[in-house]
PDB file of N, CA, C and O in Angstrom:
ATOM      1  N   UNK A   1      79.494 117.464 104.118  1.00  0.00           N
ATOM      2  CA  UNK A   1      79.739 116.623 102.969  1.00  0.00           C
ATOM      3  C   UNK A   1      78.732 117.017 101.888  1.00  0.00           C
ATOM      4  O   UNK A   1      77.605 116.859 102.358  1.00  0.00           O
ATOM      5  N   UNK A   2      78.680 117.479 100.594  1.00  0.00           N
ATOM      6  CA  UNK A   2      78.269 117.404  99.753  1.00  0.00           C
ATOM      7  C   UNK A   2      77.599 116.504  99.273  1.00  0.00           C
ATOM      8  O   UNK A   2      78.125 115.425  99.000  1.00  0.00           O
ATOM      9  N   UNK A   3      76.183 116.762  99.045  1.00  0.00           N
ATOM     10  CA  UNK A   3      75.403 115.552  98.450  1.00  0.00           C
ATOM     11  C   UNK A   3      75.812 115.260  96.735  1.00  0.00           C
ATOM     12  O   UNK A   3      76.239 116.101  95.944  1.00  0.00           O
ATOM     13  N   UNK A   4      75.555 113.922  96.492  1.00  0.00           N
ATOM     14  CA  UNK A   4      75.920 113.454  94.967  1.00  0.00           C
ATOM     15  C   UNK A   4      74.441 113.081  94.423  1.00  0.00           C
ATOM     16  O   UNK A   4      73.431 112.851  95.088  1.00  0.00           O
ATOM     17  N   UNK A   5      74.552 113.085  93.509  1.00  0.00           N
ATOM     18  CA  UNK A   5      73.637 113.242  92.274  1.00  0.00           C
ATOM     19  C   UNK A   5      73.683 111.640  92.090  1.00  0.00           C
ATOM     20  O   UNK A   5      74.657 111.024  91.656  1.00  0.00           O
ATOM     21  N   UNK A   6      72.502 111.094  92.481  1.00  0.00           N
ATOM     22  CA  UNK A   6      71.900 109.692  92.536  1.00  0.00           C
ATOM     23  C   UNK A   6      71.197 109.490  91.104  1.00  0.00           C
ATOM     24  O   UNK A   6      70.956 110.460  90.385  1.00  0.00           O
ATOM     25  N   UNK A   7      70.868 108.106  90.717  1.00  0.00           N
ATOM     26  CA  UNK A   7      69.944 107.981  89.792  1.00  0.00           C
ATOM     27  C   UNK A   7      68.992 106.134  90.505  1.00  0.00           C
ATOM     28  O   UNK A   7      69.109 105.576  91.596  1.00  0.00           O
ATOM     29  N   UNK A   8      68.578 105.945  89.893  1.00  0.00           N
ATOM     30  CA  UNK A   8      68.350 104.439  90.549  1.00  0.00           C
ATOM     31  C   UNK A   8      67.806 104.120  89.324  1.00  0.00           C
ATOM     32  O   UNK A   8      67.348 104.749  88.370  1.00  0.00           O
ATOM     33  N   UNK A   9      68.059 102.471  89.743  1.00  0.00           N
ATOM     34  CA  UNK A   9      68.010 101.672  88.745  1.00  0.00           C
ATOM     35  C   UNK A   9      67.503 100.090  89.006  1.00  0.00           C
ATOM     36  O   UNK A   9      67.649  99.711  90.168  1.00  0.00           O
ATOM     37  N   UNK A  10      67.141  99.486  88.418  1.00  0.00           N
ATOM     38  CA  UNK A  10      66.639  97.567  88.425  1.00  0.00           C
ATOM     39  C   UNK A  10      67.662  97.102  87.869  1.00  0.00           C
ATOM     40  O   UNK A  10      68.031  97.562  86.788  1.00  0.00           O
ATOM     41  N   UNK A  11      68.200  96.294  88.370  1.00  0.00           N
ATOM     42  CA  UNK A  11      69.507  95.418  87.812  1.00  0.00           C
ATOM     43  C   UNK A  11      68.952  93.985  87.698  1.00  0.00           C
ATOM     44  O   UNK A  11      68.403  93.521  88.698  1.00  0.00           O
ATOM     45  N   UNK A  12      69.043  93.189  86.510  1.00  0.00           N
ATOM     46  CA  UNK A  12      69.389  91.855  86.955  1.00  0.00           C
ATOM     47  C   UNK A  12      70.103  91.155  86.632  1.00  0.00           C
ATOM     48  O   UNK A  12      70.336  90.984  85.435  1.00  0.00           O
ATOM     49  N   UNK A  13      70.778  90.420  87.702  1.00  0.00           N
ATOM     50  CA  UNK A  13      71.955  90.027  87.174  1.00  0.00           C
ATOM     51  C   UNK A  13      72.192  88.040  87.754  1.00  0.00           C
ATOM     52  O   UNK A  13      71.171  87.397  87.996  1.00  0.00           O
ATOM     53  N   UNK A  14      73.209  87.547  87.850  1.00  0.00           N
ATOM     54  CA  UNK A  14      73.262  85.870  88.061  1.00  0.00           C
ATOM     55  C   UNK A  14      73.134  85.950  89.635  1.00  0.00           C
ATOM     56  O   UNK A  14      73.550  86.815  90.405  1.00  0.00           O
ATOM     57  N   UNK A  15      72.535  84.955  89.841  1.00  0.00           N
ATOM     58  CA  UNK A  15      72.744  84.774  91.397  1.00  0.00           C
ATOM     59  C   UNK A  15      73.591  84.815  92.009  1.00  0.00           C
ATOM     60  O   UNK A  15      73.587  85.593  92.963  1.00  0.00           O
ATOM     61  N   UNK A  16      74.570  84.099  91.779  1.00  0.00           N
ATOM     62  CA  UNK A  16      76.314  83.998  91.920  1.00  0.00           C
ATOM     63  C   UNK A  16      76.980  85.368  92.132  1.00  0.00           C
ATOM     64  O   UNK A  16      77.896  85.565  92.930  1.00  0.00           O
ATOM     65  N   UNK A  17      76.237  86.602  91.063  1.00  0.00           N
ATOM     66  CA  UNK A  17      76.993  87.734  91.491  1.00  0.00           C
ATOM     67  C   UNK A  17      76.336  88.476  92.188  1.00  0.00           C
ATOM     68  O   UNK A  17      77.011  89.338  92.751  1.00  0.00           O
ATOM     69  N   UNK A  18      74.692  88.503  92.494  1.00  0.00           N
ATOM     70  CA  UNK A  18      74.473  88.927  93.605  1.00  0.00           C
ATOM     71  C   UNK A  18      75.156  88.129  94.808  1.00  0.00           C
ATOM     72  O   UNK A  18      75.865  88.804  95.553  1.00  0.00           O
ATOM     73  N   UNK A  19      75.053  87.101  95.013  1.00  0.00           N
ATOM     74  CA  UNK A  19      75.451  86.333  96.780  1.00  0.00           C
ATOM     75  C   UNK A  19      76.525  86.885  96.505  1.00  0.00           C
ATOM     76  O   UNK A  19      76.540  87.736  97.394  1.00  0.00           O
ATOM     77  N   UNK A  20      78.208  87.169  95.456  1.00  0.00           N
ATOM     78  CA  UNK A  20      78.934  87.945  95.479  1.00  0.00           C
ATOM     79  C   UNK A  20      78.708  88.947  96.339  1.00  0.00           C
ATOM     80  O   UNK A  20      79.113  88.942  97.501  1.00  0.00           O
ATOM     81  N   UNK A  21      77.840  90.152  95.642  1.00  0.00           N
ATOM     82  CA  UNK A  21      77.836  91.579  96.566  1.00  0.00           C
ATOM     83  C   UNK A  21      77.022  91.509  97.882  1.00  0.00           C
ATOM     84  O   UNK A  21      76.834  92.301  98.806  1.00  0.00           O
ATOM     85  N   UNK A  22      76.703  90.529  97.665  1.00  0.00           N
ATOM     86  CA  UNK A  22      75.871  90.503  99.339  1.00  0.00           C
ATOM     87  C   UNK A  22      76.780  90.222 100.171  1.00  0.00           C
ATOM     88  O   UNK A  22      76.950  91.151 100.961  1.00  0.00           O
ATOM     89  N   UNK A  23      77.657  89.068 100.402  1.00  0.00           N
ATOM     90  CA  UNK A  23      78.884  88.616 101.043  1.00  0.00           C
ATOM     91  C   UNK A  23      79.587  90.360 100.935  1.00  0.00           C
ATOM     92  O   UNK A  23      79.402  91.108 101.894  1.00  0.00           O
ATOM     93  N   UNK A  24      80.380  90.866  99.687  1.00  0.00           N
ATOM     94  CA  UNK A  24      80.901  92.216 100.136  1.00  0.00           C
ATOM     95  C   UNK A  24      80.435  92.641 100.616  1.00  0.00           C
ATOM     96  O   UNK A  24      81.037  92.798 101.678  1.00  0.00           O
ATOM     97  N   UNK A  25      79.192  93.246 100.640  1.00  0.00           N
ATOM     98  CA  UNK A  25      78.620  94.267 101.724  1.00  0.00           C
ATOM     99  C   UNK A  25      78.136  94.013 102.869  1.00  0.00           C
ATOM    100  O   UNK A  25      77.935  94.887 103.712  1.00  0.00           O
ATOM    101  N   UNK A  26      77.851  92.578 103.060  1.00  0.00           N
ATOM    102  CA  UNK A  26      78.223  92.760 104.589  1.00  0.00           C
ATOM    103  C   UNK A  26      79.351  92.453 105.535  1.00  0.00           C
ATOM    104  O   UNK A  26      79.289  92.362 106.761  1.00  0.00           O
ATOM    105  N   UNK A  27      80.981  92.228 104.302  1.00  0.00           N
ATOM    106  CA  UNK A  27      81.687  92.253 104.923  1.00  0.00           C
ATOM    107  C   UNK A  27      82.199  93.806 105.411  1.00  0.00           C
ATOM    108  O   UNK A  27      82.728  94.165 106.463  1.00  0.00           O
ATOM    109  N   UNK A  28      81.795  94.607 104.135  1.00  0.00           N
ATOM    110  CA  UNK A  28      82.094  96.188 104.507  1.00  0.00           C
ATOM    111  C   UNK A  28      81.201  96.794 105.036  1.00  0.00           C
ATOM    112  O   UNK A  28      81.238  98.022 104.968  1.00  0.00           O
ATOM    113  N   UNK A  29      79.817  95.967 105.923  1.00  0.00           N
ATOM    114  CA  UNK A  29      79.370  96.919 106.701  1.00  0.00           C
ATOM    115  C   UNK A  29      78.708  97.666 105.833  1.00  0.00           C
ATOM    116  O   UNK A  29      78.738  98.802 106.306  1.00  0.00           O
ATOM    117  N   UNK A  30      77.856  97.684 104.367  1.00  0.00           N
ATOM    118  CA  UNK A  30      77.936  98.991 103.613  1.00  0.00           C
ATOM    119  C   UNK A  30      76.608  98.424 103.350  1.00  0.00           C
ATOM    120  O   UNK A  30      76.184  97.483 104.021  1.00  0.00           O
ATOM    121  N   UNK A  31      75.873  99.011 102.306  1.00  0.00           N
ATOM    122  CA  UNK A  31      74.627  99.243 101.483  1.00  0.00           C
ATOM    123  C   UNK A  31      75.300  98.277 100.728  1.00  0.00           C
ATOM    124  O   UNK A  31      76.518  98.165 100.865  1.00  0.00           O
ATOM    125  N   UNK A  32      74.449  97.291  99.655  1.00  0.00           N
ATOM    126  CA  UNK A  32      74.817  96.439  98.219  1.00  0.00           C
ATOM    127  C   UNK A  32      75.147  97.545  96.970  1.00  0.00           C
ATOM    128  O   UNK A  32      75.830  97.274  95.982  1.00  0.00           O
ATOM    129  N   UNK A  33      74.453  98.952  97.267  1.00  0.00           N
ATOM    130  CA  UNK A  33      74.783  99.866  96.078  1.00  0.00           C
ATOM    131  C   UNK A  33      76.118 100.551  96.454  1.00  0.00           C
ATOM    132  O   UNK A  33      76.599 100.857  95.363  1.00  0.00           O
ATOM    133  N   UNK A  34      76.721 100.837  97.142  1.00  0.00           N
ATOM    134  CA  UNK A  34      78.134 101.528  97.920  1.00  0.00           C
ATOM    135  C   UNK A  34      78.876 100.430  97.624  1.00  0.00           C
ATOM    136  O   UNK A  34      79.913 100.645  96.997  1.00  0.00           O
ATOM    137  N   UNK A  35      78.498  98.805  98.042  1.00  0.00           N
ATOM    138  CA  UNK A  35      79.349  97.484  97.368  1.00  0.00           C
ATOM    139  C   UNK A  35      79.507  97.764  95.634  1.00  0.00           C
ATOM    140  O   UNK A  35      80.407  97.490  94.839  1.00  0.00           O
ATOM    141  N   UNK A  36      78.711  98.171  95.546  1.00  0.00           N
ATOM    142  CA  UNK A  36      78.513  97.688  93.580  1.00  0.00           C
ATOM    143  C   UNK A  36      79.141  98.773  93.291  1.00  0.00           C
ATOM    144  O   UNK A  36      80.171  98.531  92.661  1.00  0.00           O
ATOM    145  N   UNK A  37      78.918 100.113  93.527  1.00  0.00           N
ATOM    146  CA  UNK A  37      79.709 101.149  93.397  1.00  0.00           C
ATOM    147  C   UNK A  37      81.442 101.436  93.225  1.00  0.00           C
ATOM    148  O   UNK A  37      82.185 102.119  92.519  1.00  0.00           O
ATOM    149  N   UNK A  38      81.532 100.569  94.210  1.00  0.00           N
ATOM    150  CA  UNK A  38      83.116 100.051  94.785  1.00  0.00           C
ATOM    151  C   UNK A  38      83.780  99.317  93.669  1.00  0.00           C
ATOM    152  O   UNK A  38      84.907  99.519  93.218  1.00  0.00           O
ATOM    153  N   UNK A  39      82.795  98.330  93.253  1.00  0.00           N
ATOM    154  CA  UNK A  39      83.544  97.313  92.740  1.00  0.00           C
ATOM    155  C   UNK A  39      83.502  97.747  91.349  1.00  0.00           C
ATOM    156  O   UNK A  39      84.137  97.173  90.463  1.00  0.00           O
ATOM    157  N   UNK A  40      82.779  98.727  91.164  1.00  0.00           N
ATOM    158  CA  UNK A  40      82.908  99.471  89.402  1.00  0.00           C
ATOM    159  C   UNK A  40      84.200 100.230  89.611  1.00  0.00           C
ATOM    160  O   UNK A  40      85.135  99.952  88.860  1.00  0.00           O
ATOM    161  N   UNK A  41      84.345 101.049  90.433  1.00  0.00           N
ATOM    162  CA  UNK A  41      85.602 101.836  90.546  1.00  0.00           C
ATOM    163  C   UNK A  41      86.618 101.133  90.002  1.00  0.00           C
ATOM    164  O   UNK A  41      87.318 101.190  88.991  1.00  0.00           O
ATOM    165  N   UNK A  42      86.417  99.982  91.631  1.00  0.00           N
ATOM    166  CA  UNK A  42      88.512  99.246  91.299  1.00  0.00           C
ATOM    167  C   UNK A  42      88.378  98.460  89.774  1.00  0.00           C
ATOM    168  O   UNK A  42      89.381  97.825  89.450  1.00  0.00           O
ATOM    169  N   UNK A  43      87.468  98.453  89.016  1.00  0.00           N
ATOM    170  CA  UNK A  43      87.065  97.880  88.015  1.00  0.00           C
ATOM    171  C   UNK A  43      87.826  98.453  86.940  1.00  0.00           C
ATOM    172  O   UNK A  43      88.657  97.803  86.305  1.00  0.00           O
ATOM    173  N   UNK A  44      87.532  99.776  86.704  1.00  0.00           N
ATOM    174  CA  UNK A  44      87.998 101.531  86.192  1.00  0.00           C
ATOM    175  C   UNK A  44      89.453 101.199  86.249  1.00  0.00           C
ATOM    176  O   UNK A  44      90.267 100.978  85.352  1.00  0.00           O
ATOM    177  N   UNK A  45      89.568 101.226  87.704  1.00  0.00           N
ATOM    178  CA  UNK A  45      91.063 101.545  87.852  1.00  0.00           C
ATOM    179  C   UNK A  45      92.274 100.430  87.845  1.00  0.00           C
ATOM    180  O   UNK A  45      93.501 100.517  87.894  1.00  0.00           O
ATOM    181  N   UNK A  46      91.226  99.212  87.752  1.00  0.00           N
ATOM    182  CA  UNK A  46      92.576  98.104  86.976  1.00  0.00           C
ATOM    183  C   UNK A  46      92.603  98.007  85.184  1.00  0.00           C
ATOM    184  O   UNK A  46      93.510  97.477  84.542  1.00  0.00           O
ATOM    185  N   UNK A  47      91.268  98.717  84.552  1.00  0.00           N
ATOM    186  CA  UNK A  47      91.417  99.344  83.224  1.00  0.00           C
ATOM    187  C   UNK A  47      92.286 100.297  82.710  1.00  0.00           C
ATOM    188  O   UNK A  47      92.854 100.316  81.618  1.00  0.00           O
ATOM    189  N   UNK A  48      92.319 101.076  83.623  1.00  0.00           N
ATOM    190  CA  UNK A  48      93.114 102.011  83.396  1.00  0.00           C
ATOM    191  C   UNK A  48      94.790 101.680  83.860  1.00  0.00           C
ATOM    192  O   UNK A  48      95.611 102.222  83.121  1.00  0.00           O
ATOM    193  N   UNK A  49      95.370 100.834  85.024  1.00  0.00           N
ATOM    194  CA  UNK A  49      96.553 100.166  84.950  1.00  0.00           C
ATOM    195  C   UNK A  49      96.745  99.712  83.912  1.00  0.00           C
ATOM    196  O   UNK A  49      97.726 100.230  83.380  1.00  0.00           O
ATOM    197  N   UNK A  50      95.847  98.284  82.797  1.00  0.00           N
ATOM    198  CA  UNK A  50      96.240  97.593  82.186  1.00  0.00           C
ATOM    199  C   UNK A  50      96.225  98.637  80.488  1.00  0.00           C
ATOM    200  O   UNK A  50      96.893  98.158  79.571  1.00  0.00           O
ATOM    201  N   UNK A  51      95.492  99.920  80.236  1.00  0.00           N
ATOM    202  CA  UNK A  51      95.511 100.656  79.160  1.00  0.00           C
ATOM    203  C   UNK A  51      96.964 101.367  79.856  1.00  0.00           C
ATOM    204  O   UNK A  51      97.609 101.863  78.931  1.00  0.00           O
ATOM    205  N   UNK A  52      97.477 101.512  80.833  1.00  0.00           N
ATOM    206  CA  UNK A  52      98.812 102.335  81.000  1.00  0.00           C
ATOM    207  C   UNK A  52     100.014 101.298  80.801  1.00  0.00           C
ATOM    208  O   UNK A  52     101.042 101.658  80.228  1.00  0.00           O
ATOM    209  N   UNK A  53      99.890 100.313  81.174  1.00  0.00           N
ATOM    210  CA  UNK A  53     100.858  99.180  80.768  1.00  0.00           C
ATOM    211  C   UNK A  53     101.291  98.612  79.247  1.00  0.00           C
ATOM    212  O   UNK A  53     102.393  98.195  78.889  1.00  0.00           O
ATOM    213  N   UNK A  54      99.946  98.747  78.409  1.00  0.00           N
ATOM    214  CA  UNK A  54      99.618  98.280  77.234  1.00  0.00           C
ATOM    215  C   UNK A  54     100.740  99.749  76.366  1.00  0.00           C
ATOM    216  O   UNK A  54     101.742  99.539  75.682  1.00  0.00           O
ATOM    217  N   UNK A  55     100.126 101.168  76.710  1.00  0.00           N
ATOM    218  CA  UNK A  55     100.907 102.271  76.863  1.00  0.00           C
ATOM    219  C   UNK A  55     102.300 102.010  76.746  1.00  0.00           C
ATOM    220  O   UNK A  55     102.918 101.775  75.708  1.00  0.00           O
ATOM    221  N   UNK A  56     102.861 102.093  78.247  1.00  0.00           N
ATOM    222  CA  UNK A  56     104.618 101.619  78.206  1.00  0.00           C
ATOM    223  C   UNK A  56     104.855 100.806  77.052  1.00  0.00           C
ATOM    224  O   UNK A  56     105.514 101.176  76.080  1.00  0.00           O
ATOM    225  N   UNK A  57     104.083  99.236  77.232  1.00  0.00           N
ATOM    226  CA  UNK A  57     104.890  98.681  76.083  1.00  0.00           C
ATOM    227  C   UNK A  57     104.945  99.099  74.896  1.00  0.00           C
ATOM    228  O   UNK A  57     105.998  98.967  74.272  1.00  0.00           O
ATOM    229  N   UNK A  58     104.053  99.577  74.429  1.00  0.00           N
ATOM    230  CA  UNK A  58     103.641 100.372  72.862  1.00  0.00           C
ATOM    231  C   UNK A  58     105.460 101.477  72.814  1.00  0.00           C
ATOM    232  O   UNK A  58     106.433 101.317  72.076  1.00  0.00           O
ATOM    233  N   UNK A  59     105.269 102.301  73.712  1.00  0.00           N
ATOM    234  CA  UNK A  59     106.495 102.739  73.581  1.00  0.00           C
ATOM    235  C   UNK A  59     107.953 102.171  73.948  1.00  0.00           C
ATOM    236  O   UNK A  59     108.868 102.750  73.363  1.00  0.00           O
ATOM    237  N   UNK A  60     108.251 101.330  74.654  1.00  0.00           N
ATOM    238  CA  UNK A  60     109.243 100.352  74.472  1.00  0.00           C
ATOM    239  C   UNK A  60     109.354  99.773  73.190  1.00  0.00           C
ATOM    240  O   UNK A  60     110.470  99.741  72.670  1.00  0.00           O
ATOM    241  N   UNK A  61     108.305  99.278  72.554  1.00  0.00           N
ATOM    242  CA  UNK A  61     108.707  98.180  71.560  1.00  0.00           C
ATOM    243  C   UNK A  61     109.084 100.073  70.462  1.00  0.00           C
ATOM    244  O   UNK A  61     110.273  99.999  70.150  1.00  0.00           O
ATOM    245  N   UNK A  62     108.665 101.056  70.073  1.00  0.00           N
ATOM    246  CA  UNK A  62     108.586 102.188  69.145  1.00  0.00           C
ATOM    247  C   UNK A  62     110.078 102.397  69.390  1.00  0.00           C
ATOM    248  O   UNK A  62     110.825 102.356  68.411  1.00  0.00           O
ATOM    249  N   UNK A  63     110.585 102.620  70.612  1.00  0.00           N
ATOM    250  CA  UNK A  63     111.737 103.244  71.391  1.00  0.00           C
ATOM    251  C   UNK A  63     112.957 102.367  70.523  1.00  0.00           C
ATOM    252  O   UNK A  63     113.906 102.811  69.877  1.00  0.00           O
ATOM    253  N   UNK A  64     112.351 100.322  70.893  1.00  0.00           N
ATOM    254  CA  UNK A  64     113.476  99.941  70.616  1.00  0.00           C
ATOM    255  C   UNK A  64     113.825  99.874  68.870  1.00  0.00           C
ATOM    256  O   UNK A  64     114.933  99.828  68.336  1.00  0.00           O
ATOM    257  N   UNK A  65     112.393  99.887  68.190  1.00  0.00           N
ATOM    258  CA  UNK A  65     112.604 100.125  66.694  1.00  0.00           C
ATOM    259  C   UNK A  65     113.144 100.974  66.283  1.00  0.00           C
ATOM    260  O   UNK A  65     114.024 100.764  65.448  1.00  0.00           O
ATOM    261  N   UNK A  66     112.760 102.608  66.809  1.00  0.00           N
ATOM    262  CA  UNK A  66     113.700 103.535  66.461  1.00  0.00           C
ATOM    263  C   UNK A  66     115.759 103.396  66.664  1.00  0.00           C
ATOM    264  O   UNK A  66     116.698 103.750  65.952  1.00  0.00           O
ATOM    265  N   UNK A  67     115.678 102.894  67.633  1.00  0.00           N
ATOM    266  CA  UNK A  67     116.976 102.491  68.117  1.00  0.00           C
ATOM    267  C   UNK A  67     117.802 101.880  67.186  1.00  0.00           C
ATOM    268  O   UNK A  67     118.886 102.329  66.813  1.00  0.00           O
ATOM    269  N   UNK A  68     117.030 100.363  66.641  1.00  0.00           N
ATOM    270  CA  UNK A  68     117.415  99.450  65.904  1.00  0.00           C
ATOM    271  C   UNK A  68     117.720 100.579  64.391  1.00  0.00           C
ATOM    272  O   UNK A  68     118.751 100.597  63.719  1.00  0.00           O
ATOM    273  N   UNK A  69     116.719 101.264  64.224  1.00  0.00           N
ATOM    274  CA  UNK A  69     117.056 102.139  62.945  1.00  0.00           C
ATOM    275  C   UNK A  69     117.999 103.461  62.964  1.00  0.00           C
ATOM    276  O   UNK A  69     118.214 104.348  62.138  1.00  0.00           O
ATOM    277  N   UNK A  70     118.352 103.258  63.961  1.00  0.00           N
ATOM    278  CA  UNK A  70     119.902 104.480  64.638  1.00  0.00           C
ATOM    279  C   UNK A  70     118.979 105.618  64.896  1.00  0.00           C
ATOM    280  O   UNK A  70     119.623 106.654  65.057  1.00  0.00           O
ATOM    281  N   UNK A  71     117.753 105.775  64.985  1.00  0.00           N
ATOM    282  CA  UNK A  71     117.096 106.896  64.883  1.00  0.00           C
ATOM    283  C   UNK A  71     117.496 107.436  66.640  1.00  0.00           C
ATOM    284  O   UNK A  71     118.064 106.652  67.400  1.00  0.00           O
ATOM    285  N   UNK A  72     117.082 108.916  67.105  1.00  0.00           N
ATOM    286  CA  UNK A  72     117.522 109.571  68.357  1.00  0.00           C
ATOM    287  C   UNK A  72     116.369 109.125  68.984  1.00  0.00           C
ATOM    288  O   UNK A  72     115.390 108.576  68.478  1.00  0.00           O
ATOM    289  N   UNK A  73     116.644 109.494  70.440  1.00  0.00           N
ATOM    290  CA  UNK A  73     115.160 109.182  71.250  1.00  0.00           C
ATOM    291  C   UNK A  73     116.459 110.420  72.605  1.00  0.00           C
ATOM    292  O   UNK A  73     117.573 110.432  73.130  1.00  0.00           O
ATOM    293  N   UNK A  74     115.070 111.274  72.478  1.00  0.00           N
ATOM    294  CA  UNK A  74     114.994 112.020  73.590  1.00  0.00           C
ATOM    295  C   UNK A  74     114.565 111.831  74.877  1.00  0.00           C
ATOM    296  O   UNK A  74     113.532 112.499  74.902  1.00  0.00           O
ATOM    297  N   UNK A  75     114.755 111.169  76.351  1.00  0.00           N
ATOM    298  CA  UNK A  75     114.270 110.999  77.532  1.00  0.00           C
ATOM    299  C   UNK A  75     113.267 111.827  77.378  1.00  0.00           C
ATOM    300  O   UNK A  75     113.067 112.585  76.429  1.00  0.00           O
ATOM    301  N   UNK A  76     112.375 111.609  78.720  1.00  0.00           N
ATOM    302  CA  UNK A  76     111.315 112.849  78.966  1.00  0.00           C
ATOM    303  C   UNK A  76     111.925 113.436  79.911  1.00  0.00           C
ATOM    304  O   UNK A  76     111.963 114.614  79.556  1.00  0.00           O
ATOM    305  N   UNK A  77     112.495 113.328  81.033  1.00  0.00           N
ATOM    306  CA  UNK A  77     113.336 114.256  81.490  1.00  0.00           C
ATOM    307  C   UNK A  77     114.082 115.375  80.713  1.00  0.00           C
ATOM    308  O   UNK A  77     114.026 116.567  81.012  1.00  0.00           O
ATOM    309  N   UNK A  78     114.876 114.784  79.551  1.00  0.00           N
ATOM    310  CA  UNK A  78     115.719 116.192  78.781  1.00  0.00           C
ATOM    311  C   UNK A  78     114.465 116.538  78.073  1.00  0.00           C
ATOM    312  O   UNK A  78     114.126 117.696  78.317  1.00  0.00           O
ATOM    313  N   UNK A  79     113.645 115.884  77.251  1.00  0.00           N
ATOM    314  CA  UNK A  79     112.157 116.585  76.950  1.00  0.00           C
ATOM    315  C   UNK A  79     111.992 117.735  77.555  1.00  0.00           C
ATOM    316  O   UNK A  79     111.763 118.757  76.907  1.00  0.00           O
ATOM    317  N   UNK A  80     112.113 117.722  79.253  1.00  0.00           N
ATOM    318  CA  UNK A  80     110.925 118.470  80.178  1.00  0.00           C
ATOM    319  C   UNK A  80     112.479 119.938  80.414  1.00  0.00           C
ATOM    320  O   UNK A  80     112.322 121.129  80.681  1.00  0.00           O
ATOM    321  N   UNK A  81     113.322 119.454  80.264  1.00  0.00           N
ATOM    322  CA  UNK A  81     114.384 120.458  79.988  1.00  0.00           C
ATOM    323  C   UNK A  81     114.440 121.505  79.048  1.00  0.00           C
ATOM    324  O   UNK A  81     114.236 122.681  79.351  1.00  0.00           O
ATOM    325  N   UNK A  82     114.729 121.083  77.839  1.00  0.00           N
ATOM    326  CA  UNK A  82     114.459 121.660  76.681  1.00  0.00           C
ATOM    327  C   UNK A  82     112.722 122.708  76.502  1.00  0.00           C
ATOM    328  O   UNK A  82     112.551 123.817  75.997  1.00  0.00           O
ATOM    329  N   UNK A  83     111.940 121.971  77.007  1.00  0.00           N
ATOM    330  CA  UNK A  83     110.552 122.516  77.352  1.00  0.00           C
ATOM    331  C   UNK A  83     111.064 124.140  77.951  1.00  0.00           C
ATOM    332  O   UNK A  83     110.984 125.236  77.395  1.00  0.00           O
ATOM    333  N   UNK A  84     111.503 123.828  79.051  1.00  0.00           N
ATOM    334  CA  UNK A  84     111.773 125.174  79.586  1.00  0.00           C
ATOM    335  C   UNK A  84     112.452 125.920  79.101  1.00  0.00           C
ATOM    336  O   UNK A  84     112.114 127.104  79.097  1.00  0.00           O
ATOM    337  N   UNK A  85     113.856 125.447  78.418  1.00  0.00           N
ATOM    338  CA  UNK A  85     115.034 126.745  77.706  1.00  0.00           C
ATOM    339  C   UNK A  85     113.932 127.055  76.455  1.00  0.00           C
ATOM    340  O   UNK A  85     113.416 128.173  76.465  1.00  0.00           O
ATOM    341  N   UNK A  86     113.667 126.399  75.708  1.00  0.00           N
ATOM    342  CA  UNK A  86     113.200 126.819  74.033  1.00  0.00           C
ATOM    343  C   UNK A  86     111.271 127.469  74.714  1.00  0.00           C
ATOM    344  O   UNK A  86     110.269 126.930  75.184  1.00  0.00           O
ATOM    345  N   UNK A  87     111.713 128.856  74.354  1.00  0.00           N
ATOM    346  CA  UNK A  87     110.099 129.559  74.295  1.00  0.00           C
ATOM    347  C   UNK A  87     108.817 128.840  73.150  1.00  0.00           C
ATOM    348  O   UNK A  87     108.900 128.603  71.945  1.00  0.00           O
ATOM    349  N   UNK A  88     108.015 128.699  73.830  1.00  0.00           N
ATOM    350  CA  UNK A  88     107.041 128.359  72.718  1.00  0.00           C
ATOM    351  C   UNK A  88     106.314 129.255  72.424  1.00  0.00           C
ATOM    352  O   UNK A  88     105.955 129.981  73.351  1.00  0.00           O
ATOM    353  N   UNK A  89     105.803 129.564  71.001  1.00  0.00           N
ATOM    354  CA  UNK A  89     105.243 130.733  70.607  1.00  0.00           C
ATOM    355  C   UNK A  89     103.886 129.709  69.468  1.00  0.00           C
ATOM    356  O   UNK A  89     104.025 128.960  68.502  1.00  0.00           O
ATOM    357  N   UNK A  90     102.958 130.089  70.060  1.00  0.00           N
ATOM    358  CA  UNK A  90     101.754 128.864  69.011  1.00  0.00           C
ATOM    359  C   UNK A  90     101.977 130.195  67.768  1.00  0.00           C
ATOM    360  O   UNK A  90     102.475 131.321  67.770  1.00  0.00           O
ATOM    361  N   UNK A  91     101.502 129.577  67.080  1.00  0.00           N
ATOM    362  CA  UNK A  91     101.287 130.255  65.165  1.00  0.00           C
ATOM    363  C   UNK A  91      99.488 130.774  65.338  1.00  0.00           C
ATOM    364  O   UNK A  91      98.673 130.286  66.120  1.00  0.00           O
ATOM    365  N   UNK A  92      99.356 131.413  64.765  1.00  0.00           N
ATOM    366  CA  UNK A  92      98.163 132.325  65.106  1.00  0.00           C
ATOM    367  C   UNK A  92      97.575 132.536  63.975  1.00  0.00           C
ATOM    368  O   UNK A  92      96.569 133.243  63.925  1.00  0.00           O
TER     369      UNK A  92
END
């Protein structure tokens, strides 16, 4: 296993959210920093669900305006079609 590139640090934070990570980590058996670690991740990664959701709708509501204005809307599927028949040549 490859070692990772540590830093350390003094945190202080409410009591409430330490007894929080204390309860996690010793329900996972883990270190409080591998707990805190953890809980930044799934942290990340329900940011990043709710910026991909925010996403979709942004293009739903664009999709259905264009619509409303008779304008075309290309799938990304025929997108990813067309991608392949038409050569791209960048300008230089």
């Amino acid at each position: 296993m490859a070692a990772t590139a540590t830093i350390t640090h003094r945190l202080t934070m409410p009591k409430k959210t330490s007894a929080l990570l204390t309860r996690r980590a010793k329900a996972e058996k883990t270190t409080l920093s591998k707990a805190f670690t953890k809980l930044v991740k799934e942290h990340e990664e329900m940011l990043e669900d709710i910026e991909d959701a925010r996403f979709a709708q942004t293009c739903a509501e664009r999709h259905a305006e264009w619509k409303a204005d008779g304008g075309k809307f290309v799938s990304f599927e025929e997108a990813m079609k067309l991608a392949e028949t038409i050569p791209y040549t960048p300008e230089k």
